[in-house]
VMD Tcl script that draws the C-alpha trace (Angstrom):
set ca {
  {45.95 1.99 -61.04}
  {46.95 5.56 -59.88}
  {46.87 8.82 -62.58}
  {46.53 12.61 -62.03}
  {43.95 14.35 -64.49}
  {42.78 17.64 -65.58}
  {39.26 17.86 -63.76}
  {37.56 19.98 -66.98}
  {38.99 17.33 -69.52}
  {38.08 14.67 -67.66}
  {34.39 15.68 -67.14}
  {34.45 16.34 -71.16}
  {34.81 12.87 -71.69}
  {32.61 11.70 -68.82}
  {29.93 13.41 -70.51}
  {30.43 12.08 -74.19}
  {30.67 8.91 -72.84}
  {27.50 8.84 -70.20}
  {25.42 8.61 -73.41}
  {26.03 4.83 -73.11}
  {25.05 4.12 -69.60}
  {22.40 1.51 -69.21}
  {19.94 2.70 -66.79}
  {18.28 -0.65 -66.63}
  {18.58 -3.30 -63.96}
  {19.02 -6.62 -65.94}
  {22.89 -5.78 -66.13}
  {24.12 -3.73 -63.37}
  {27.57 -3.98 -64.72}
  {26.98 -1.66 -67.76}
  {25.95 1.15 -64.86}
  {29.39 1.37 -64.65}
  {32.01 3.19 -66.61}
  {35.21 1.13 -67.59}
  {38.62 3.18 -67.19}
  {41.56 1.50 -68.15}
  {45.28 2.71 -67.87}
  {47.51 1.97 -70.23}
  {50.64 3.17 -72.55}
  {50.19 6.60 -71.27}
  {46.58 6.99 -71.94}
  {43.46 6.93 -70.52}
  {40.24 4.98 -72.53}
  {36.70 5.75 -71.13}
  {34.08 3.13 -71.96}
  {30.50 2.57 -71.73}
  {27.62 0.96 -72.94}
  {23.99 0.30 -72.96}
  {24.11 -2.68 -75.46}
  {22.36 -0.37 -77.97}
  {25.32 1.95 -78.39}
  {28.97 1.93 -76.96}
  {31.42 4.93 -76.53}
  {34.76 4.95 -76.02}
  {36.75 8.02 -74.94}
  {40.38 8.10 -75.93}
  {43.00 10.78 -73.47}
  {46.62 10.55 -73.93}
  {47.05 14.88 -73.68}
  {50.24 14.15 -71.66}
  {50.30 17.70 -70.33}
  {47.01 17.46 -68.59}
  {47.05 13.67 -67.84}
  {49.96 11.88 -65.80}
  {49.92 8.35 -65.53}
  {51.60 6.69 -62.68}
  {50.18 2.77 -62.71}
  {48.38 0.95 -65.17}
  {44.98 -1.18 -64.80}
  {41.42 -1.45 -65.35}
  {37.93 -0.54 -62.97}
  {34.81 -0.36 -63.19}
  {33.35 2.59 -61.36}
  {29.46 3.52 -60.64}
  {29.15 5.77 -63.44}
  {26.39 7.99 -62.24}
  {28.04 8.82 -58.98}
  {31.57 9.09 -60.59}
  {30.40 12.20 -62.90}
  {28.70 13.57 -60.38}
  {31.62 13.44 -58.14}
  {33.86 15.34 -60.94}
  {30.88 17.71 -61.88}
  {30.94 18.72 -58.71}
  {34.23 19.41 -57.23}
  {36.05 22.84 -57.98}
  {39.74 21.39 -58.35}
  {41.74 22.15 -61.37}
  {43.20 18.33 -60.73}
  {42.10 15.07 -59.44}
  {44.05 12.34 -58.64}
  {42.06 8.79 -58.71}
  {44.04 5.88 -57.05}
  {42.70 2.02 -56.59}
  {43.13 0.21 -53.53}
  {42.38 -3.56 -52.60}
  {41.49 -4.06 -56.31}
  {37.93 -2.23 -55.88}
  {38.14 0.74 -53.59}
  {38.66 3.97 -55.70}
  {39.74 6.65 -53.76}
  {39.47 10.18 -55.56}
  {41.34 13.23 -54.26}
  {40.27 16.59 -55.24}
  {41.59 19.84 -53.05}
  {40.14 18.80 -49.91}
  {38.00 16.52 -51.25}
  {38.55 12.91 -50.03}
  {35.92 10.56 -51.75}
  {35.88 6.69 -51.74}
  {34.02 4.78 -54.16}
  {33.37 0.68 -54.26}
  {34.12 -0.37 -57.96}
  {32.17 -2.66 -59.61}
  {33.41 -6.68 -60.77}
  {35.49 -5.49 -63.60}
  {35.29 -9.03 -65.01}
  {31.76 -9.10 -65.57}
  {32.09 -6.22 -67.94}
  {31.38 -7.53 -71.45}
  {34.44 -7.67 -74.29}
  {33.21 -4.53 -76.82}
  {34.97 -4.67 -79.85}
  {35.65 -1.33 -81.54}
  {36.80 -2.72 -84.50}
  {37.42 -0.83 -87.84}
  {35.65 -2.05 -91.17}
  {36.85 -1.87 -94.87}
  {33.74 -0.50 -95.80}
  {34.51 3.27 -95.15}
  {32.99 6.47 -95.84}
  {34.31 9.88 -94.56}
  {32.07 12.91 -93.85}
  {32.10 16.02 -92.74}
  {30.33 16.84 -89.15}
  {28.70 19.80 -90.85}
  {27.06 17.13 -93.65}
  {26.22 14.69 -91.24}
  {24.51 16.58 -88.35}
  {22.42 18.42 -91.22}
  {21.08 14.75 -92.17}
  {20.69 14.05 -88.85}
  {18.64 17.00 -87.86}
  {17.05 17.14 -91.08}
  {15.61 13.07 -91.14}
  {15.44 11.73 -87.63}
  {12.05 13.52 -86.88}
  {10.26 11.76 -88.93}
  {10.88 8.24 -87.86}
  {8.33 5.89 -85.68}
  {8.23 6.23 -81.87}
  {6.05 3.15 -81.98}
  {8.21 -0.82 -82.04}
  {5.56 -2.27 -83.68}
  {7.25 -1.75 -86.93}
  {10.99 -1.72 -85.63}
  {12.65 -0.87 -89.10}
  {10.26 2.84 -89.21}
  {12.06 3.62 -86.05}
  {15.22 3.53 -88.05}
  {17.02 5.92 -90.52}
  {18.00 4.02 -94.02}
  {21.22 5.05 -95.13}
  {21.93 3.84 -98.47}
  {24.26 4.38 -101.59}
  {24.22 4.37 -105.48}
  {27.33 4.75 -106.78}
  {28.67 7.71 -105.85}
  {25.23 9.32 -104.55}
  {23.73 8.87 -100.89}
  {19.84 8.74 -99.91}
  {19.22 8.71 -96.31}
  {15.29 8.67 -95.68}
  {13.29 8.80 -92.35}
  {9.83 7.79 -92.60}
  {6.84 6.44 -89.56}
  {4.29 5.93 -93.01}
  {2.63 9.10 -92.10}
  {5.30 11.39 -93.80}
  {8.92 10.91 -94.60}
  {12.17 13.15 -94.75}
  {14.15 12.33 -97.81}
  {17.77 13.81 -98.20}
  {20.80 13.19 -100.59}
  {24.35 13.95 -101.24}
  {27.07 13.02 -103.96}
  {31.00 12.09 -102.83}
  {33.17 11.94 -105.07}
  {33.92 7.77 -104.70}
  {31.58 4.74 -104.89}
  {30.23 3.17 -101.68}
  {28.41 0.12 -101.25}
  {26.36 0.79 -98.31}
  {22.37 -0.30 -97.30}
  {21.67 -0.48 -93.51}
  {19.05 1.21 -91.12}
  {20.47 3.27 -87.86}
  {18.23 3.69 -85.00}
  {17.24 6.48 -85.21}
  {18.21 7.49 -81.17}
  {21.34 6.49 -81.69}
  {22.01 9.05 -84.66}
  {20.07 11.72 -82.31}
  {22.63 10.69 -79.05}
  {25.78 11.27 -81.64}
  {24.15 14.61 -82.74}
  {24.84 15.49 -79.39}
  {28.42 14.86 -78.83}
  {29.62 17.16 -82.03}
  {31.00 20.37 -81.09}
  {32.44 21.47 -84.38}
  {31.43 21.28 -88.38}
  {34.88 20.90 -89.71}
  {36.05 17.67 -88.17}
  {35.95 14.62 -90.36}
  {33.79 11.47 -89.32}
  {34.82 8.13 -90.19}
  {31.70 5.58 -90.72}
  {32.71 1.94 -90.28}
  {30.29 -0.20 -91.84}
  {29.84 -3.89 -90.62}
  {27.07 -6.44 -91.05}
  {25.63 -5.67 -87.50}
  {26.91 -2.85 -86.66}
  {28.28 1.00 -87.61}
  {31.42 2.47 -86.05}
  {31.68 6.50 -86.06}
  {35.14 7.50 -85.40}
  {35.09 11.15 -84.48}
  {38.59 13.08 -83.14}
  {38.92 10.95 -80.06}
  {35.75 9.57 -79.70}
  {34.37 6.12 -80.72}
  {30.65 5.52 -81.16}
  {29.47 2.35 -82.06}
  {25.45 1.40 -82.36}
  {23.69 -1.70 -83.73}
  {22.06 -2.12 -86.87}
  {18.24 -2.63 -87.47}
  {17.77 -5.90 -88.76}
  {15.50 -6.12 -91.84}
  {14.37 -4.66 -95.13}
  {13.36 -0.69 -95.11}
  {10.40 0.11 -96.81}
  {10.62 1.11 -101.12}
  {9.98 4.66 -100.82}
  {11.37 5.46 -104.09}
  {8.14 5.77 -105.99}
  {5.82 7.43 -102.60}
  {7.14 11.19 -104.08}
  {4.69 12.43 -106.69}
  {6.24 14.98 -109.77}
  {3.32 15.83 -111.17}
  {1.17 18.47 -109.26}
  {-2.19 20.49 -108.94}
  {-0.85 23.32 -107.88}
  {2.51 24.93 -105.90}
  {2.61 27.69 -103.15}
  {5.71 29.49 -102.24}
  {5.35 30.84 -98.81}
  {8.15 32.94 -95.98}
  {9.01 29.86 -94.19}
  {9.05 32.03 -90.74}
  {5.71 33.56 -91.86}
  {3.96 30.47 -92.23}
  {5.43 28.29 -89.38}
  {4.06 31.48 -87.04}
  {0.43 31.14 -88.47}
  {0.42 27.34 -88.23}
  {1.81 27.83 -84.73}
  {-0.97 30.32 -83.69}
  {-3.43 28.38 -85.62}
  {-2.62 25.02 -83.86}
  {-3.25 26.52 -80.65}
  {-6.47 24.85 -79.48}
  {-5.54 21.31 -81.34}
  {-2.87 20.75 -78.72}
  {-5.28 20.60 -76.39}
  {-7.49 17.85 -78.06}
  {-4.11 15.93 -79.82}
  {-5.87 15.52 -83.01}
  {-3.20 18.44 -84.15}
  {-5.69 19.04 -87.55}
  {-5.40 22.01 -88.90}
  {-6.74 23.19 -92.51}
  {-5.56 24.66 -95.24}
  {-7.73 26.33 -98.06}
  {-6.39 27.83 -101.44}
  {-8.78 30.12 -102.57}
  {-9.09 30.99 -106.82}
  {-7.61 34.15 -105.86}
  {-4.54 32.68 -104.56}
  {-5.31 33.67 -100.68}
  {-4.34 30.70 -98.20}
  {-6.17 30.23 -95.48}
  {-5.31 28.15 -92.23}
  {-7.60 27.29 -89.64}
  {-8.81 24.70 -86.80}
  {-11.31 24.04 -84.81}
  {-11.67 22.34 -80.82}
  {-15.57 21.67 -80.45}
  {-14.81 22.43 -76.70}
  {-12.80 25.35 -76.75}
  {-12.82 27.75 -80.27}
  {-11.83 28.06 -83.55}
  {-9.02 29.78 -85.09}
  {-8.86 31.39 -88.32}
  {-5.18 32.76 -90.27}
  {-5.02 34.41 -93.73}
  {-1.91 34.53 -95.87}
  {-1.01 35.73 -98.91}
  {1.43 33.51 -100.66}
  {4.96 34.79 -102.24}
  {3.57 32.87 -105.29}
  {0.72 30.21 -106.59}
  {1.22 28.62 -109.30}
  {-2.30 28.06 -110.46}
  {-5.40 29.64 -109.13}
  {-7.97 27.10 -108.13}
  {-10.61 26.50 -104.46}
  {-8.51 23.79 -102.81}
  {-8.27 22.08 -99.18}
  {-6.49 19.90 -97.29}
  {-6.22 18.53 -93.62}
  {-2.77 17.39 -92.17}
  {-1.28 17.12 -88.67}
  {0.24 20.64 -87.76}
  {2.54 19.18 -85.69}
  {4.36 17.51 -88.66}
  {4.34 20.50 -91.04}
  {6.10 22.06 -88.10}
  {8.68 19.71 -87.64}
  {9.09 18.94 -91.29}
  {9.35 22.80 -92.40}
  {11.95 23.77 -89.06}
  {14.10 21.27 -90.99}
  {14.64 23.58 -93.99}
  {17.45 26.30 -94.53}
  {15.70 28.43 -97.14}
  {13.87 31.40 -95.57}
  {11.23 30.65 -98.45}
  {9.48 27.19 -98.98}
  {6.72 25.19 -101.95}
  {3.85 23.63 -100.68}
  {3.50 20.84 -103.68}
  {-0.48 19.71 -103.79}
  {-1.37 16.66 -105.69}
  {-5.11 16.09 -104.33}
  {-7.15 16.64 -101.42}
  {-6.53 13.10 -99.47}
  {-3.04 12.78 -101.50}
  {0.60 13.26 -99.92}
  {2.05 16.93 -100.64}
  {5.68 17.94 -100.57}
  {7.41 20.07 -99.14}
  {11.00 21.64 -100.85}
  {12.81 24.62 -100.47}
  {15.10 26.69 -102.56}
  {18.41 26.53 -100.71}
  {17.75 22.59 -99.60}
  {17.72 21.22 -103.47}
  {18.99 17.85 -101.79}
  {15.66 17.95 -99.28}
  {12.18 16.67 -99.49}
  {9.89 15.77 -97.25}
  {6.38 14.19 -97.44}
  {3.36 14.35 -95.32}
  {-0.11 12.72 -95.65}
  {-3.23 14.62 -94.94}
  {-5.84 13.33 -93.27}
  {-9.86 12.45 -94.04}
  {-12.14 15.21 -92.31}
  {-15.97 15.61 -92.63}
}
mol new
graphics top color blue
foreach p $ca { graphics top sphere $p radius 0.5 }
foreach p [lrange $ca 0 end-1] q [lrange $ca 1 end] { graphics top cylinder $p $q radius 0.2 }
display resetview
């Protein structure tokens, strides 16, 4: 194998693909990146057996190929190597069948490959179950649902994002039982699709979209889900198993709705969360008074209490009213919104709220509140 390469466009799709390197022991093979040489382009693969990406290169001004094969190289050292060196080009040459010598201005590095045939056959297979998106669509569900599912494996499916389809509608819903982040969209064709993404994996693609306006293939399979994306592939498992009914958890009918400046009131709950951090209880109250004053406040036995007063943009009903939630997921659940002004939905004291906002019609999300003396 011997091919020249454009340093900058090589350590592009180093860096997509390094999202896939196992950094566990039991397989020291999938360490290693897999470059293979052949018909005048270049494919980049890795894989963690959780997720595998594959980097297509065939720009034939900034890539010459001279001989055709497949290594396995250390990938850790390998992008550090190209991260690293200055040249505008490197040439990468194999010797002996697992020496790789690299070449890069003055820059002579050798590098032992690893046994390419102990890398595992990944399949990057299309499906005939299809849908197309836009990057703009889905990294707004991503950002807007992944948040809210469970860091904990006890219940595998929470940690999971449910993707599924009526017709020609979409629901994708987050949820660790605590709260949940609910968020549609209509196409204009039918799908069939119900499976549960982990929820990393959606948060490691996130990461390798650079634009809005590209289109993203989704290749649904039984066990897995294929996102073609310009010249990436990224591939993840599915979570095996049934995802919670959460169609009937979001109440309609309410005691009373507060319209607040989203920026206004994630600053108060930030400055009114400030000793809870230090106990991790993260409870904070809220208090409607009958003359439609909201008050926030908390209290650390060890270190203070803090005390925040707003005045609403609009209360539906006038009533005395409290409630105890986390802070920390009214945070993360209102920084998901668009609209500069957000509804508080109350049902009960020790009952889940809602929270909507103008702009996001297609957006809900859910949080329980919790018992406090």
């Amino acid at each position: 194998m011997k091919f020249t390469i454009n340093r900058d466009l090589l350590l592009l799709n180093l860096m997509n693909v390094s999202r896939a390197l196992s950094t566990k022991a039991p397989m020291p093979i999938l360490t290693g990146i897999k470059i293979e040489a052949r018909n005048n382009c270049l494919f980049l693969t890795a894989s963690n057996n959780e997720i595998s990406i594959q980097s297509l290169i065939k720009d034939k001004r900034l890539l010459q190929i001279e001989e055709e094969g497949i290594i396995v190289v250390p990938g850790k050292y390998f992008i550090e190597i190209v991260r690293k060196t200055d040249s505008k080009d490197i040439d990468f040459s194999v010797f002996e069948e697992n020496i790789v010598k690299i070449l890069a201005d003055r820059s002579n590095f050798s590098l032992n490959a690893l046994d390419k045939d102990n890398y595992p056959f990944i399949s990057f297979s299309d499906s005939d179950n299809v849908m197309k998106l836009d990057v703009g669509n889905l990294r707004q569900i991503i950002r807007k649902t992944t948040f809210a599912t469970s860091l904990s494996e006890s219940r595998v499916i929470l940690t999971g994002v449910s993707f599924s389809t009526d017709g020609r509608k979409l629901e994708v819903v987050a949820t660790d039982s605590f709260r949940l982040a609910k968020k549609f969209m209509f196409f204009e064709n039918e799908y069939s699709i119900n499976v549960v993404i982990p929820s990393k994996s959606l948060d490691e693609l996130n990461k390798i979209f650079d634009d809005v306006d590209s289109i993203v293939e989704m290749h649904f399979s039984p066990t897995k889900v294929l996102f073609k994306y310009k010249n990436l592939l990224f591939q993840t498992r599915l979570i095996d198993g049934t995802f919670p009914n959460t169609s009937n958890l979001i109440p309609t009918d309410f005691l009373t709705s507060v319209k607040f400046n989203k920026n206004e009131l994630i600053s108060a709950i930030e400055r009114a969360s400030l000793f809870t951090t230090y106990d991790s209880s993260n409870i904070i109250k809220l208090t409607i008074h009958n003359d439609k004053t909201v008050e926030i406040d908390s209290t650390s036995n060890e270190i203070g209490t803090v005390k925040e007063e707003l005045t609403p943009l609009e209360c539906s009903k006038a009533l005395d009213f409290q409630i105890a939630f986390s802070s920390k997921y009214l945070l993360e659940a209102l920084k998901s919104f668009d609209s500069t002004e957000i509804n508080l939905h109350f049902t009960g004291e020790i009952k889940p709220f809602i929270i909507t906002g103008d702009y996001d019609v297609n957006l809900t999300q859910l949080i329980l509140p919790v018992r406090v003396s």
